[in-house]
N, C-alpha and C positions, 0 to 999 in steps of 0.2 A: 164227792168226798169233802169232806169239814177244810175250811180253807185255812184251820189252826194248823189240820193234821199234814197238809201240804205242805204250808211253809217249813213246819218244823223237820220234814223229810228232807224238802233242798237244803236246808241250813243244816242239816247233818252229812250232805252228801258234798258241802264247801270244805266240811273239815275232812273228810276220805280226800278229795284233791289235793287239799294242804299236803296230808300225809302222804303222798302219791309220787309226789316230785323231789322229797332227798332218797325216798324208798328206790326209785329209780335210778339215782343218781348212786345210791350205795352199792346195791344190785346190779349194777351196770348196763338193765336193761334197758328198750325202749319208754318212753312214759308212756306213751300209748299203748303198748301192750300191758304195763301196770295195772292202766286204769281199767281195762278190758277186766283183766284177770279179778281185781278188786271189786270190779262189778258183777260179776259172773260168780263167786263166791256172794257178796250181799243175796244175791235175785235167789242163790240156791238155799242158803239158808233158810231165808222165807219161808219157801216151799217145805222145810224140813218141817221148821216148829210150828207149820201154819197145820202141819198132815199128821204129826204124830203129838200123843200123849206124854213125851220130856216133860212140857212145861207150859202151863196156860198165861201165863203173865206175859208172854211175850206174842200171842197171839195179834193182837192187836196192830202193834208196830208191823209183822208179815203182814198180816194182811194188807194193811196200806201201802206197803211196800209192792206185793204182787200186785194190787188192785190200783197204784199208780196209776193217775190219767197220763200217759204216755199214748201219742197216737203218730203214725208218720207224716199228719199234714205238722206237727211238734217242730220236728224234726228239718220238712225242708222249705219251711216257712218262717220258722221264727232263728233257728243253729247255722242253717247252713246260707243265706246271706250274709250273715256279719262274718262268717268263715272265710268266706270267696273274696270279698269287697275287701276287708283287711288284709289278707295274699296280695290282693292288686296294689295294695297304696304301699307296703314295705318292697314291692319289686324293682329294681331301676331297668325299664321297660324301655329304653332308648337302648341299651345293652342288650337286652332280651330279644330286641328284631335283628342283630346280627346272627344270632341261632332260632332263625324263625322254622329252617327247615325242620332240623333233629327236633326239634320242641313238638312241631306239629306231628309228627312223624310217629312221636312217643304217644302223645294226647290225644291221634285222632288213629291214625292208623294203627295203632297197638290197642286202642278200646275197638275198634270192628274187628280185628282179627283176633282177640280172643273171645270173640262174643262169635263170632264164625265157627272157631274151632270146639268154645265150650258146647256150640247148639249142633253140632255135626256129632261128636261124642256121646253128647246124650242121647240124641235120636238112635244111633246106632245101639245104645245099651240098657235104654229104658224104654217104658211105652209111652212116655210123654208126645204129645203134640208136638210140631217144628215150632211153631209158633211159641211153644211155654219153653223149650229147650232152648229157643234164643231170649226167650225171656231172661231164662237165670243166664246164660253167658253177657249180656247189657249188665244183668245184677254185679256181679264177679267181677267184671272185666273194669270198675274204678280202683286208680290203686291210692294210697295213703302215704307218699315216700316221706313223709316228714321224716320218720328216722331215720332215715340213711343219710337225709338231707344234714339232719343233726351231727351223724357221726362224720362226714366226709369233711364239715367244715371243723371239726374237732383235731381232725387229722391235716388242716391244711390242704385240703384238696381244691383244684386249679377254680376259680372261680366259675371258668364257666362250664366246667360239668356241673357244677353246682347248679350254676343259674338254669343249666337245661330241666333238671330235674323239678328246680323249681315252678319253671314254666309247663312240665307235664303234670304237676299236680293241681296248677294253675286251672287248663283246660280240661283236663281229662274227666273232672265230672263232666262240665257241662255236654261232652259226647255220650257220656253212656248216659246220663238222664235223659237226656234226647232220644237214645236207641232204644230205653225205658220203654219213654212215653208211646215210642210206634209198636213197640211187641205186645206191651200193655192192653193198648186199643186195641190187635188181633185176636187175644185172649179172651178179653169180654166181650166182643161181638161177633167171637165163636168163629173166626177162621182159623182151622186150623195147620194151613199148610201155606205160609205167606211166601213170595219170590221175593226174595233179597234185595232184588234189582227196585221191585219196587216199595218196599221198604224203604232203600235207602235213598228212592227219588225223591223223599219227604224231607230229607234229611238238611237240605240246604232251605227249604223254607223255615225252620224251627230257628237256624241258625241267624240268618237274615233278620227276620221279623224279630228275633231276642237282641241281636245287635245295634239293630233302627230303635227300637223303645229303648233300650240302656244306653244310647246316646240323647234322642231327647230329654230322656227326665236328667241325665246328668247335665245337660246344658242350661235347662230350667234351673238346676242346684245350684250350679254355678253362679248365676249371673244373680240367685238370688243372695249368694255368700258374698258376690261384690257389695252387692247393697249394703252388707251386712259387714263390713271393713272394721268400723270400731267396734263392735259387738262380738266380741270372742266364743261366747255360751253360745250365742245364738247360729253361730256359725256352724260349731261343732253339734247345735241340734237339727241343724240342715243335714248335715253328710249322716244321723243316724237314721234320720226317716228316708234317703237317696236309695239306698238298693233295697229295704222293703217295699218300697216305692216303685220301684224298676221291675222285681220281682213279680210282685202281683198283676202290675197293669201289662206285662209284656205275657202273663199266664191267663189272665183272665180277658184282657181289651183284645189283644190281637192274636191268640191261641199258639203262640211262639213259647221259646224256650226262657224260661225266668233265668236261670242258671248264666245265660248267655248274657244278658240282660245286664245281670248283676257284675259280673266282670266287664263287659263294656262301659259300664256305669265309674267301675274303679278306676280302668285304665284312663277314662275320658279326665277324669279329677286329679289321677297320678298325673299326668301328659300338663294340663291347665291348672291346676289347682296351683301350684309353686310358684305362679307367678301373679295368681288372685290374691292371696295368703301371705300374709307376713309373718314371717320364717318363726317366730315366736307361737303363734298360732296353729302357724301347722304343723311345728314339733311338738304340741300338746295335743293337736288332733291326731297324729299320729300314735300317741303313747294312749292317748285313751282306746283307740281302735285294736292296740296291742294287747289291753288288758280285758274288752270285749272279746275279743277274740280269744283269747286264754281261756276265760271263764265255757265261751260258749263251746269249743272243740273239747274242753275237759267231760262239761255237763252230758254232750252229744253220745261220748264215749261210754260215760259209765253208764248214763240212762238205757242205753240200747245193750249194753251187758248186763243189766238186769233182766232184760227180756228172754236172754237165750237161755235160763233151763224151760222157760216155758215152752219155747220154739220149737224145741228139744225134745218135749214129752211122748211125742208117739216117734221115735225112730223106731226105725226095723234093720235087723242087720243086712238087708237090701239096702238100706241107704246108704250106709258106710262105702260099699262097692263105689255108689254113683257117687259119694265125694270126692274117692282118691282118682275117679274118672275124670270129672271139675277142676279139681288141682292139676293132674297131669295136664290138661288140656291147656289149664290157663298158663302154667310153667313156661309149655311148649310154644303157647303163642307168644310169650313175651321172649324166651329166650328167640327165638325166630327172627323178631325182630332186632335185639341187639344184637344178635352174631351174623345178620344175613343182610337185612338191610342199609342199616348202617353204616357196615363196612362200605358198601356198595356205594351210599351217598359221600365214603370220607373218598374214595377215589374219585368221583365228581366235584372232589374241594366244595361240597353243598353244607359239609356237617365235619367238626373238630374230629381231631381222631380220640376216639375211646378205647383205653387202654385195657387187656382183659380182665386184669383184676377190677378196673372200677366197672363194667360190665357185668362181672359176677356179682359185684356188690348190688349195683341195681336192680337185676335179676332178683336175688334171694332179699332184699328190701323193698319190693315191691309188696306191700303190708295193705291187708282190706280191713276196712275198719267201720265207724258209726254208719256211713253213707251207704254201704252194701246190708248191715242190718235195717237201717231207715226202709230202703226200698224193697226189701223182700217182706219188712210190715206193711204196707201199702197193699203189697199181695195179699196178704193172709186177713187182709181189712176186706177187702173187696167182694160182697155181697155176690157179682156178675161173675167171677172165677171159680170154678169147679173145687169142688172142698180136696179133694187129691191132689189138684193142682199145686193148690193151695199148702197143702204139707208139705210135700214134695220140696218147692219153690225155697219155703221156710228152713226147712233142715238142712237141704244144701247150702246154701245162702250162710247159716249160721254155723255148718260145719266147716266148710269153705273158709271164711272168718277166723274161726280159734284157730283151725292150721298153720294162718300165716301169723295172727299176734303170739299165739301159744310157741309153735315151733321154728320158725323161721322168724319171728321178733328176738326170742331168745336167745338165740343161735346166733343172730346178727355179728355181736360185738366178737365174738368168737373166728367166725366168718373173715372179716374185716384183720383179724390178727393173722390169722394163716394164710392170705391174702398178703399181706407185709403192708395194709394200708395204713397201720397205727404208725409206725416207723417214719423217724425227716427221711427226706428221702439224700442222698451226700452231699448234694449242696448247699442247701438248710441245715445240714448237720454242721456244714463247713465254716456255714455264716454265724451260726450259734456261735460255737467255739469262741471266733473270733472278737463277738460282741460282748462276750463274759468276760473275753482276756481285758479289751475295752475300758468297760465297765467298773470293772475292780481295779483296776490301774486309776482311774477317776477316784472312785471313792478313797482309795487309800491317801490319794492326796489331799482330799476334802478330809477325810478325819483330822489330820496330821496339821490341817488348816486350825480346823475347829478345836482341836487339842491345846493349842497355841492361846489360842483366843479366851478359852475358857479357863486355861489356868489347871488343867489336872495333874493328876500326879502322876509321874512320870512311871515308875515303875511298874504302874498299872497297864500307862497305856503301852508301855514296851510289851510286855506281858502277851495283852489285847493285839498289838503291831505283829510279835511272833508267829501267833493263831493264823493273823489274818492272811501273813506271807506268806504262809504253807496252801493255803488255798488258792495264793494270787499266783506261786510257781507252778499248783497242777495245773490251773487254766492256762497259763504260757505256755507249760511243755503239749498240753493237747495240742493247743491252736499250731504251736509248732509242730506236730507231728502231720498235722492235716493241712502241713502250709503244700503238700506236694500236689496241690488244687489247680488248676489253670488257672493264666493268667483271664483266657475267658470266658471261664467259668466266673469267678473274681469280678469281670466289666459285669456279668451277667446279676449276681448278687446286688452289685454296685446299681445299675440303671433299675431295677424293682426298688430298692429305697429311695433309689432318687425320684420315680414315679410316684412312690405312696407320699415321701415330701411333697411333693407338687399335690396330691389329692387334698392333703389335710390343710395346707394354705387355701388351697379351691374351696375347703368346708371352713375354712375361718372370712374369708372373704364375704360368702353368701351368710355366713351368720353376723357379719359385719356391716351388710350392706353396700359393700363396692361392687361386688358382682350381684348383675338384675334377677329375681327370682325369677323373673322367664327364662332366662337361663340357666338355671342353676343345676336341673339334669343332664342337662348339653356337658354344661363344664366337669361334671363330675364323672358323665360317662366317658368322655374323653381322657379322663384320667385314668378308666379302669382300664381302656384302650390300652394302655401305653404298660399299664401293669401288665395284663398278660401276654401284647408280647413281645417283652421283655423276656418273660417265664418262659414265655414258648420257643422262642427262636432267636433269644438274646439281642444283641445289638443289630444285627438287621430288623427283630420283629419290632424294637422300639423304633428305629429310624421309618418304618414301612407304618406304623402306628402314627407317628408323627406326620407324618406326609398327609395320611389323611384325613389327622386332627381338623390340617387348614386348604384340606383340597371342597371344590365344588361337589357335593351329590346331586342325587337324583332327583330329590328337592328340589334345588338349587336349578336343575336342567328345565325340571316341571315349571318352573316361576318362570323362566330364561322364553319357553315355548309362550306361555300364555301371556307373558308382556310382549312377542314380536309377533306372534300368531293373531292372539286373539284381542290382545291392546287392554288386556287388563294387568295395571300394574301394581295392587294390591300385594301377592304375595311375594310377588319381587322385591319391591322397599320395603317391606317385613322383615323378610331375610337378610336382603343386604345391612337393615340396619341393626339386628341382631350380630350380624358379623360383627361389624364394628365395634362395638360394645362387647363382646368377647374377644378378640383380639386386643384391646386395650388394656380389659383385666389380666388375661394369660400373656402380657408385655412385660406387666408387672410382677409379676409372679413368677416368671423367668429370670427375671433381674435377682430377685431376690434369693434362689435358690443358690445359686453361686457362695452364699455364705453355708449353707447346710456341706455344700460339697470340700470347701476347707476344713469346718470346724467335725464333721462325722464319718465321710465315707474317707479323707486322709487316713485318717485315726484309726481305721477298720480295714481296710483295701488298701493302703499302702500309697504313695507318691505317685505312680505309675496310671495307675488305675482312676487317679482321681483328676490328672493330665486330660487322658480320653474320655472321660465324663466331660468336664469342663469345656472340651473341645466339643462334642456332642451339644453342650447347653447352648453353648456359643452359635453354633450353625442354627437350631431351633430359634432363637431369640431374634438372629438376623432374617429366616425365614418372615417369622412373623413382621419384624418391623416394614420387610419388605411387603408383605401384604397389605399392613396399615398405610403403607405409602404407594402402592395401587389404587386403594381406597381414597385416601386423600386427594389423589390426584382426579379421580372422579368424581369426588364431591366433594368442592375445598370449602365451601358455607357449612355443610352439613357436619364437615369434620370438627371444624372449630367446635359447632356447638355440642358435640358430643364431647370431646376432649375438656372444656369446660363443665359439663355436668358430671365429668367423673373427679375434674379437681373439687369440685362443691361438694361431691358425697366423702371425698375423703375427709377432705375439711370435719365432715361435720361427724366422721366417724370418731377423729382426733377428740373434736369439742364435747364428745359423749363419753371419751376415756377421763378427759381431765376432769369434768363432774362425777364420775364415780369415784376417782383416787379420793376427789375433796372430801366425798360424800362417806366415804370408809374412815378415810382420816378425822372423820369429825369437824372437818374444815364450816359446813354449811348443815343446815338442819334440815327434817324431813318435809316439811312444806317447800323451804325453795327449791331442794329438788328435786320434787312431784314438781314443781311448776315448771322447771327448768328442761326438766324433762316433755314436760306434753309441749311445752315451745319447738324444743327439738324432733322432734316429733310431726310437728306440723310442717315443720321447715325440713324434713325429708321427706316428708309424702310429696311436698313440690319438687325434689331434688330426682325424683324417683319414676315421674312422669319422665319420658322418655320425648323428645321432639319430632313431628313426624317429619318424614322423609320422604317430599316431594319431588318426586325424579323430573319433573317440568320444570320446578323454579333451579331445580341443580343443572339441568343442559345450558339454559342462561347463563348462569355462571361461568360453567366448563366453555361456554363459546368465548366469555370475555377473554378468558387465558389461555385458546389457544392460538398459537405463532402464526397460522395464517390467513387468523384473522387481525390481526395486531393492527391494521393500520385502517379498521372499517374506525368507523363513528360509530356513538353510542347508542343513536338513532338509527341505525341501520340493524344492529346486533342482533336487538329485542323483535323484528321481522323476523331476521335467519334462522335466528332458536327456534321459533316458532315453526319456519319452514324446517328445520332439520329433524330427523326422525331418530330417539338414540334406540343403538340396535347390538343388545347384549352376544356374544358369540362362544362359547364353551372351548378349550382344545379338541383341536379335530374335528370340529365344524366347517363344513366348506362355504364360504360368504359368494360365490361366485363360482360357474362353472366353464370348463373350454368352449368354445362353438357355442355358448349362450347368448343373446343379443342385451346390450348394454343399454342399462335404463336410470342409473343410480351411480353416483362418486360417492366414496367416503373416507371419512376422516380418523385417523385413529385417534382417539381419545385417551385410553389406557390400555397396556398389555401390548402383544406381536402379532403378526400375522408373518405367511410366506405368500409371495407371489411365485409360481413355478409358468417358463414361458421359454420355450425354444430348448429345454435341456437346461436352464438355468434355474437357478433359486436365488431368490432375493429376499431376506428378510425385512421388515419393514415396524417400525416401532412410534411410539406415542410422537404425536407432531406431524406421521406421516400423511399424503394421502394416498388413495390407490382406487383403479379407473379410471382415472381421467382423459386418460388416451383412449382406451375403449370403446368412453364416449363421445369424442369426437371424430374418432375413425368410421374410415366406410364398413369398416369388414366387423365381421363380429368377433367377438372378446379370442386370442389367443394366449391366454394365460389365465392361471386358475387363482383364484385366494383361500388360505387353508387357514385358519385361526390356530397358532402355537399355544399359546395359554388363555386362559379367561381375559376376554376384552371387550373395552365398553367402543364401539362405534359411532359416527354420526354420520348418519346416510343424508345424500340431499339427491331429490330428484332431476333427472337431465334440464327442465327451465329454468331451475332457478339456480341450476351451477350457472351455464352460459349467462345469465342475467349478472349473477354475481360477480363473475369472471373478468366483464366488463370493468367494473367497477373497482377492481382490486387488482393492483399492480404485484404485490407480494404473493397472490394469487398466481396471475399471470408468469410470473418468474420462473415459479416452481413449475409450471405446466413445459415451461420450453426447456427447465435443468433437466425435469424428470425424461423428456423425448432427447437430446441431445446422451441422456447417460445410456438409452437404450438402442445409440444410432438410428432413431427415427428420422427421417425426412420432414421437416417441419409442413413442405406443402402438401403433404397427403391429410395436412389436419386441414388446413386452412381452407384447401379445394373443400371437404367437406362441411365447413363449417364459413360459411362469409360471415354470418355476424358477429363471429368474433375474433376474423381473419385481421383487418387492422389491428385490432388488438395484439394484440399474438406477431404479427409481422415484425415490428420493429422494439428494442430492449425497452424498459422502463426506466427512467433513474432509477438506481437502488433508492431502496425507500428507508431512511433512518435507522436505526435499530431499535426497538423499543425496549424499554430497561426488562429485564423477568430475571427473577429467579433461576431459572430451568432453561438456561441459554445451550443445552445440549436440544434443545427440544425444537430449534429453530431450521435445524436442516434438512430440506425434503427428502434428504433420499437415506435411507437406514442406512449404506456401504460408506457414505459421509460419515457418519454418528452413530457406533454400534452399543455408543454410550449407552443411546435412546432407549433401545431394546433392551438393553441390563438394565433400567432404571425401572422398566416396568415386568423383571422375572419376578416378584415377589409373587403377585398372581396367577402362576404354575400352580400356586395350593402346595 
């Protein structure tokens, strides 16, 4: 075809899109079913003027229309990566692994079970092969929730049914193109009766080998967009050729799934890319991904709706039967899975609870669209598939289709209303109210301001004043009439905008540069944390949100194992120093909310309500400071220099406000500052580099300040360090077990432990140590060590305690308080131990005090200093 007559066909099918999206918007439909329908009318037209005698002057135009080079390699080669890849970079995928269950649940086990049910149906009602009868349920079984997705967030619905939905449209192709490609291959090489079982043994190689390539090539991408730091274009021409790239070499190199590929490809860039990227860069890589993607899901839609009256042309009214067979089938597996499953994982607390109306809405918004016509062309392309098959495949496939855009797209909004989804639901009705009453109580004083100032004429603005008090009385008396709300319902309102305050400080910071782009989906998932639940379970599900803001995960236990297991300390000081660095910005941002909570939620929620927030912000704030002061206390070089490189960024965030006010003001001209600006510029890319976090050169440190070593020399220290081993311990970690034979003293460095012995418990806190009786006794260990919160230890092995021991009087002291406070008999040590029996025999002079800071931290025994142990709760998390 004349590549005039092409271009000028897309460029006419840009302006049917333009018109597609207020048409939808007026209509209240789906856009995707719009576009369906608008393409499906073009494609049949065609056919009209192309077959009858009306009119030859438009001949022409059909024909190129029908005769369109439209093929499905079109489709899921050039449309449907930029589809997938841009889904993954708008997702916040650190939120998204909290609902990993339901997600997966919906995307993997909802596309086998209705590919199950559609190919069991068919078999029993047509003479299809098993093999082509799970073909079309693989076809059917992707769904398109975009519009529901659309509508639920229209209505406010909880974010994360949202986000689940988002995550099954996320994966759910790349399952059925997979379960595709195995029925596919049965079909053209003629078996016609495949075992399911082994089918779906295929099933996790497609998946594997697509996820191994779509993390290489995105790693390759990456590292080469580092290179590519000043270079903005060229940046954003890396991440377009990334999951073409992914796509092909993971379909064609290693016979895996592209689809898979290409979303590991996204997630990998989502996950890393925030912190490659500066933030200017990749909100523009973003927005052009957005408008890729628009374009490409528009064009997907209508091109593949021109194809179905061709698809179309041989039905038989035996086809019709085996649609409404397809549909029932496909209905019945999905509703199967929301109303059977699900419930089933929300009792296991695996999966949020879904409420029945947002379930029906899922159900009847479960919408097939370009991707189920792509692939049932694929069929009817295929040379190797039986031409019956072949119809067969097409018709249903394309009947299947307009049922869900045609009657259940339309139906949707209708749907959704009789459902009471459109509706606040009373507490958002309640918070309305009261933000209007707000609101116009503000403006009326700001007119009344501005009235003054400008000089108007009075009688007007009486006039104007009149109007406006009649509307500022009905909002009162509403809000008064819907005051009869809970007080905590009221905290409940109250703690969601205090959350979304806290989000949009977290999204001016990271646009700011105080919080690190490595962090920046940490800190913002954490904030979505705290919003929903807040929503879900009010002020416990914020306080329960909060706790886990600053508790240790799984992460965190995984580092914990491989630095005391395997000695690699890598992702250890990774993380620990990501903490830090978030905990310092969310210090700050705590601090600062305290004015939002005077000047907003007072004014809305009443004096009452803004007491127990405040009280609420207050405990959080001190939470954290107490964990930055855990931290501290474990790394006190490491601390400075981070606290230092966050006064430098702000510094220099200030020094970039006061050149733009100049710069607006007309203060300076555009040469100084472009220049002023790449200075600044330079001098935050230094600012930005993070310091690493030596957990060797920070144990040195930690030994100069602790208490019992206070009286070694400085020459002696730099040995011990060396000799002492630090040994991370999680809550609930047991350091030491009963009846175990004693090999190892240690030191608490940060955080608590319990020793449990004879029926007692004894807590034990920073400065303490613990074993040292154990290993000097004959018998083996009669007490256990249990770790209370996250603590950093410093283990020393049994020679070089007793060598030490010698040596150090302050040492020795603590050995004879610590047995004396447990009624030990000093000679059951001494018999066991002669060389360090003089020692130990007779008192030491007290040894001076040495000046410190942290004079609670001097006394051995925790029941002395419970101080001890409260100094280091912050690291409970």
């Amino acid at each position: 075809m004349d590549v005039v007559l092409v271009t000028a066909v897309i460029a006419s099918l840009f302006l049917v899109i333009a018109a597609a999206e207020p048409l939808a918007a007026r209509l209240r439909l789906p856009y995707s079913a719009i576009l369906a329908l608008l393409g499906t009318l073009i494609g049949a037209a065609a056919i009209f003027f192309l077959r009858t005698d009306f009119t030859d002057a438009l001949n022409p135009v059909a024909a190129a229309i029908i005769n369109f080079p439209i093929r499905s390699n079109v489709f899921l080669y050039v449309f449907l990566p930029t589809l997938l890849f841009q889904a993954t970079l708008g997702m916040n995928l650190r939120r998204m692994l909290d609902d990993w269950v339901p997600i997966l649940v919906l995307a993997i086990v909802a596309v086998v079970a209705a590919t199950v049910f559609v190919g069991f149906a068919l078999s029993w009602t047509s003479s299809l092969p098993l093999a082509a009868c799970f073909l079309v349920g693989a076809i059917v079984s992707t769904t398109d929730p975009s519009a529901v997705v659309s509508i639920f967030r229209s209505i406010a619905a909880p974010r994360r049914l949202v986000r689940i939905i988002e995550g099954e449209s996320l994966l759910n192709d790349a399952a059925a193109i997979a379960l595709f490609s195995l029925f596919m291959g049965f079909v053209m090489e003629g078996v016609p009766d495949p075992t399911l079982g082994g089918a779906l043994a295929q099933f996790p190689m497609l998946l594997g080998g697509g996820a191994l390539a779509g993390w290489l090539v995105a790693q390759g991408a990456i590292g080469a967009m580092a290179l590519l730091a000043r270079y903005e274009k060229a940046q954003l021409s890396v991440s377009i050729a990334l999951p073409y790239l992914a796509y092909i070499g993971a379909e064609q190199l290693f016979g895996a799934s592209g689809v898979i590929a290409v979303v590991t490809a996204g997630i990998t860039l989502n996950l890393v890319g925030p912190g490659k990227i500066p933030p200017t860069a990749w909100a523009n890589l973003n927005d052009t991904w957005d408008i890729l993607a628009h374009w490409a899901g528009a064009l997907i839609f209508i091109l593949a709706a021109l194809l179905i009256p061709r698809l179309l042309e041989d039905v038989h009214f035996g086809d019709f039967v085996l649609i409404l067979v397809v549909t029932a089938a496909a209905i019945a597996a999905r509703g199967a899975i929301l109303s059977g499953l699900l419930p089933i994982l929300r009792m296991l607390r695996l999966s949020p609870r879904i409420e029945r109306p947002y379930r029906v809405a899922i159900l009847w918004g479960g919408l097939r669209g370009a991707l189920t016509l792509a692939l049932a062309l694929a069929v009817t392309e295929s040379f190797r598939v039986p031409i019956e098959v072949k119809r067969v495949v097409g018709i249903l496939a394309t009947g299947f289709t307009l049922w869900t855009l045609l009657v259940q797209g339309t139906t949707l909004t209708w749907v959704i209303k009789k459902l009471g989804l459109d509706r606040l639901a009373p507490l958002d009705q309640a918070l309305s109210n009261q933000v209007v009453a707000v609101a116009l109580q503000t403006v009326r004083e700001q007119v009344s301001t501005t009235t003054d100032t400008y000089g108007l004429d009075r009688e007007i603005v009486r006039s104007e004043a009149k109007r406006f008090g009649k509307r500022l009385d009905a909002a009162v008396k509403t809000a008064e009439e819907g005051d009869e709300i809970q007080d905590r319902d009221r905290v409940t309102l109250g703690l969601i905008a205090l959350a979304g305050a806290e989000r949009d400080a977290t999204t001016a910071g990271i646009r700011e540069r105080t919080i690190s782009l490595r962090l920046a989906q940490k800190a913002l998932s954490d904030c979505d944390r705290l919003i929903e639940g807040a929503r879900s379970d009010g002020r416990v599900g914020y306080q329960r949100a909060a706790k886990a803001n600053v508790r240790y995960g799984n992460v965190f236990r995984a580092a914990l194992f491989a630095h005391n297991r395997l000695h690699i300390s890598g992702p250890l000081a990774r993380l620990t120093a990501d903490r830090f660095d978030l905990l310092l910005s969310k210090q700050q941002i705590l601090r600062d909310l305290e004015g939002f909570i005077d000047g907003r939620i007072r004014r809305i929620h009443g004096r009452r309500v803004a007491e127990l927030l405040r009280d609420l912000l207050t405990r959080r704030r001190e939470a954290t400071e107490r964990a930055l002061e855990g931290l501290r206390l474990q790394y006190p070089g490491y601390a400075e220099e981070l606290e230092r490189r966050f006064i430098r960024r702000t510094a220099l965030r200030l020094e970039e406000g006061e050149y733009d006010t100049m710069h607006e003001d007309g203060l300076i001209g555009d040469e100084l500052y472009t220049a002023l600006s790449q200075d600044l510029a330079r001098r935050r890319a230094q600012a930005d580099e993070r310091p690493p976090l030596d957990l060797s050169v920070q144990r040195a440190e930690l030994v100069r300040r602790f208490p019992l070593f206070a009286d070694l020399e400085e020459k002696e220290i730099r040995p011990l360090a060396r000799g002492l081993r630090t040994r991370y311990v999680a809550p609930g970690d047991v350091i030491s077990r009963r009846d175990s034979t004693a090999r190892s003293v240690y030191f608490i460095a940060s955080g608590a432990v319990e020793q449990r012995v004879a029926g007692h418990t004894y807590r034990l806190g920073r400065g303490d140590m613990c074993g040292q009786l154990a290993l000097l006794m004959p018998r083996r260990r009669r007490s256990e060590l249990v770790a209370i919160t996250p603590s950093t230890l410093l283990e020393l092995d049994e020679t070089r305690f007793k060598r030490l021991l010698k040596r150090s009087a302050r040492l020795r002291e603590a050995v004879r308080e610590s047995a004396t406070r447990r009624g030990l008999d000093l000679n059951d040590i001494l018999g066991e131990a002669p060389e360090v029996a003089k020692a130990l025999a007779k008192p030491d002079p007290k040894p001076a005090p040495k000046p410190t800071s942290e004079p609670e931290a001097n006394a051995p025994d925790a029941e002395a200093k419970p101080e001890a142990v409260k100094a280091d709760e912050p690291t409970k998390g």
